[in-house]
N, C-alpha and C positions, 0 to 999 in steps of 0.2 A: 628333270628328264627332258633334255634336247628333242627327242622324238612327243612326247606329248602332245595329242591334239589337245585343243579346246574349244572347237564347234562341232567336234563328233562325239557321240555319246561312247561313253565306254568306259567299263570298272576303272577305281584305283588303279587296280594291278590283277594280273590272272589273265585266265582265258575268255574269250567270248563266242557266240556266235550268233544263230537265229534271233532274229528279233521275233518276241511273242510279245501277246496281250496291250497293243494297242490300245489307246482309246483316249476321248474327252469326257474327264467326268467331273460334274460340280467345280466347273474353273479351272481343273488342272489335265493337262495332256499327262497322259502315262504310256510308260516303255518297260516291258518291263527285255530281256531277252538270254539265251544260253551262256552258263558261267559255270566256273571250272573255280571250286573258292582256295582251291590247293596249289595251283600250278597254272603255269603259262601255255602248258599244252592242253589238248582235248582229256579231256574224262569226269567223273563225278558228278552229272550237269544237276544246277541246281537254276530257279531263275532269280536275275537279279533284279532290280527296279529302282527307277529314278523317274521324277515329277518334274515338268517343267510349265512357266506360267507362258511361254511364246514359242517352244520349240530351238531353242537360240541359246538357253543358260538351264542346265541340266544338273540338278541336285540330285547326291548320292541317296538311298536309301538303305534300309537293312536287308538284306535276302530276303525273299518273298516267298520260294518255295523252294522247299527241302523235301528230299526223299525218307521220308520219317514214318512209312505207311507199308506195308508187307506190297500193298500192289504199287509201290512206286518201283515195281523191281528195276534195277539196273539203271535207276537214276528220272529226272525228269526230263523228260522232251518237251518238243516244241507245241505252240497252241496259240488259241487266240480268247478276245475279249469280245461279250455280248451283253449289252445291259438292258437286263430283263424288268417287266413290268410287275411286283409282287399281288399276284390277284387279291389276296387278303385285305392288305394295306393299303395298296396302290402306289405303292415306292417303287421307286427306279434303281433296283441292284444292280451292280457290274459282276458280271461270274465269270472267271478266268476257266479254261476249258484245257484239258492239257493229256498228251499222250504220255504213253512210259517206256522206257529205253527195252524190256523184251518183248513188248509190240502185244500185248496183251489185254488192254484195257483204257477207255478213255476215263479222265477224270474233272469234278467241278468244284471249284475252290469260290469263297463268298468271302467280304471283306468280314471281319472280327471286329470291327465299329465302321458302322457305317460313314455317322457323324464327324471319322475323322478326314480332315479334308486330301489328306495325305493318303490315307488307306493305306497304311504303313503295317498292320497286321494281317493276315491270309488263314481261313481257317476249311478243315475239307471237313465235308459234313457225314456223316456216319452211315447218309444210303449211298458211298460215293465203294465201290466206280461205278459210273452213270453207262457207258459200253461195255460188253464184252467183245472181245474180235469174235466176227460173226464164223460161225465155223467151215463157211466155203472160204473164208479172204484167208490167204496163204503168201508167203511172200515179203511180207510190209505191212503194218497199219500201223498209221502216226498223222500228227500234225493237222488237227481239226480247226476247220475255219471258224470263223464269226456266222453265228447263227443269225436265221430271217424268216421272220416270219410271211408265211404265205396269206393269200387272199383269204380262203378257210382260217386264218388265226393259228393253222400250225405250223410249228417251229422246222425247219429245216438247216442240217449239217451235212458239213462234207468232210472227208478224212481219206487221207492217201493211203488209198489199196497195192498193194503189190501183183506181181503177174497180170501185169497188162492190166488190171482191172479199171489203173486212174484213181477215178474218184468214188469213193462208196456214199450214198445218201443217206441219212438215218433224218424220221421224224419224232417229232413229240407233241402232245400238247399242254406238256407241261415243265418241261426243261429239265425232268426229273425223270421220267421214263421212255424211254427210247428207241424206234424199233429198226432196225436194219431193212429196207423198202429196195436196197439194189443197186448196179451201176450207174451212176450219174452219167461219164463222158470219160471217154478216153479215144486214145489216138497212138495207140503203144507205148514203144518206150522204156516197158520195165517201171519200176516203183516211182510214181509221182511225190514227189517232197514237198510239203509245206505248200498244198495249194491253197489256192485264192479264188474268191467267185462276190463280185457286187456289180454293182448299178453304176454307172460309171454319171454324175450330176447331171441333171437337167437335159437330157438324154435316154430314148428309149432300149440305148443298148447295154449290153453287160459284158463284163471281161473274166474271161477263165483265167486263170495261171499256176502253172506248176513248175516245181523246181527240177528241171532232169539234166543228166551228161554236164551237172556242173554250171548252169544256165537255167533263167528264168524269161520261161515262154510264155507267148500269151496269148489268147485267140477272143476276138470280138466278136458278138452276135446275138440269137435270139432267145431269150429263157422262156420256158413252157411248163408251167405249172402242171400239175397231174391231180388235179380234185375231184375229180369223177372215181377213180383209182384211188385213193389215201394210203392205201399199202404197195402202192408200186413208185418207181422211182419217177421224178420231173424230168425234162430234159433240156438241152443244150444244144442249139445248132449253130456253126460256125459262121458267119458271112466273108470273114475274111480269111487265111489261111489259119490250118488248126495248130496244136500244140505240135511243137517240134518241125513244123513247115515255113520256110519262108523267111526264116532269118528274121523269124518275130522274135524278137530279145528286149527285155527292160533297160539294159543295159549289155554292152559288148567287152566291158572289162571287169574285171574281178568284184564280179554284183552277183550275191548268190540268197535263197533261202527268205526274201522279200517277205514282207508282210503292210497292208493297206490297212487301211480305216475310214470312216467317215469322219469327218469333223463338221459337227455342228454350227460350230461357233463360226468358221470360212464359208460352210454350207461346200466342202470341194472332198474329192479323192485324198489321202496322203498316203505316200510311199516311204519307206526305209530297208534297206539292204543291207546284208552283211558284207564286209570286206575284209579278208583273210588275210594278215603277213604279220611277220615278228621282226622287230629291227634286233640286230646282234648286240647286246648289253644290257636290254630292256627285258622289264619283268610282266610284261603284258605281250596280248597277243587281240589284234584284232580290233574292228572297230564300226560303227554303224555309218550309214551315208548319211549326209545330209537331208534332212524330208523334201519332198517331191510332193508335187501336186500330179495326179492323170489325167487327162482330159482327153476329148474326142476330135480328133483331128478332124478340119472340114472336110475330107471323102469322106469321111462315116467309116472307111476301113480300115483306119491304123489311129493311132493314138501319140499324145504328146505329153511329153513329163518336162518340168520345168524345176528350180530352186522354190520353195513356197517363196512369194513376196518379201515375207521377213528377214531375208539375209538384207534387202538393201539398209537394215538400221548396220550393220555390219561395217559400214563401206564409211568409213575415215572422211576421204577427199576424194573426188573425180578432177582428172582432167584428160586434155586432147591431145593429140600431135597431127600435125597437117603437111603433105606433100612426103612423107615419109615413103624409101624405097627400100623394099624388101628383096635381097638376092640367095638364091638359093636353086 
């Protein structure tokens, strides 16, 4: 196949989209994101997953989640990865967190051998679904972030509400029961997709992001715990402009439905996007960005994303050209 990438992540063949469940665990970066196992258009979403030891050379794995569950109605959505501390044990699990296509319910999937370094099986536990849609959110609910724990020790998520709501908060203090606490942040809009909310390194500020109007916006500023209240929601105040203000975009070309992660192992932000086209003859559709580092631009109010470092093993040969005159 002529059009085949081979430094963007993405199926054999079939459809893609959303990148979900991010993360660095036990030596290997995981992706896993939306798949279509029938066809090169959208539908049946199931996720797919592949391991990579640099982010550079990206090995196939086997589907990772199937709609095989009465509440996976209408297919899997989008979600993300949190790797939780097991009180019992003291083991480091990764829980894949994941919505479902009639907007009904959040779910948490656990590796089926921990030990294996691949984490090539996925298994959903039997007190699962972990959310019901809260009975005011109308509209929308999907695509829950990476959970964080708070200064209190409890767990906090976000998940895109519809009807202006943004972002809805839900806590736990045990990654198992969950209580709807209210709106996070919003700024209109209509239904926020696949947002995002972390710490941006070494840096007191934090980045919202939400997917809206086909575009991934994002606002920097101050995060404000609510521990005096446990049952009401944190909040979020902008410094810079808010969502959908100001020509704040992650990208201004066909970059949609993003998802970050921490990586440990850089100690930095990472980014990856979705990019949507089908070349005419090809039996695939779509394809992931290159990862991105985020960082804090020196105002403090906007930010900068770059290639991670590791593309320069990429680069063959350099060379220069000098006194060169460009007419145009």
């Amino acid at each position: 196949d002529y059009f085949y990438t081979h430094f963007h992540a993405q199926p054999l063949k079939n459809w893609l989209n959303d990148p979900n469940g991010l993360m660095y665990f036990a030596g290997k970066y995981h992706l896993f994101f939306q798949y279509n196992p029938n066809s090169y258009s959208w539908g049946d979403m199931h996720w797919y997953h592949m391991v990579s030891d640099d982010m550079l050379h990206w090995e196939h794995l086997p589907v990772a989640l199937a709609p095989d569950h009465d509440y996976d109605c209408g297919g899997i959505f989008s979600g993300s990865a949190t790797v939780v501390r097991n009180a019992t044990t003291g083991q480091d699990v990764p829980v894949l967190t994941y919505s479902v296509a009639c907007g009904k319910a959040i779910v948490n999937v656990v590796p089926a051998d921990i030990t294996d370094p691949k984490l090539v099986q996925w298994t959903k536990p039997d007190f699962n679904p972990v959310i019901p849609v809260p009975p005011s959110v109308t509209g929308g609910f999907r695509d829950p972030t990476t959970a964080w724990q708070g200064k209190d020790g409890v767990w906090r998520l976000l998940v895109g509400c519809g009807n202006d709501i943004g972002t809805c908060q839900f806590k736990s203090k045990d990654f198992t029961h969950w209580t709807y606490v209210g709106a996070f942040h919003s700024n209109g809009g209509g239904m926020w997709e696949c947002p995002d909310f972390f710490n941006i390194p070494g840096t007191s500020s934090y980045l919202l992001k939400a997917s809206v109007s086909s575009k991934d916006w994002w606002a920097l500023g101050d995060y404000h715990e609510n521990t005096e209240e446990p049952l009401r929601a944190d909040s979020f105040v902008p410094r810079s402009g808010d969502i959908l203000e100001g020509g704040q975009l992650y990208d201004y070309g066909q970059f949609y439905a993003s998802k970050a992660f921490y990586d440990p192992k850089g100690k930095r932000q990472i980014l990856i996007g979705w990019v949507s086209y089908h070349c005419a003859g090809t039996d695939w559709s779509g394809v992931q960005t290159f990862p991105r580092t985020v960082e804090l631009d020196p105002s403090g109010l906007s930010i900068v994303t770059n290639p991670i470092k590791e593309i320069e093993r990429l680069r063959a040969s350099t060379g220069s050209e000098a006194n060169v005159v460009v007419k145009g």
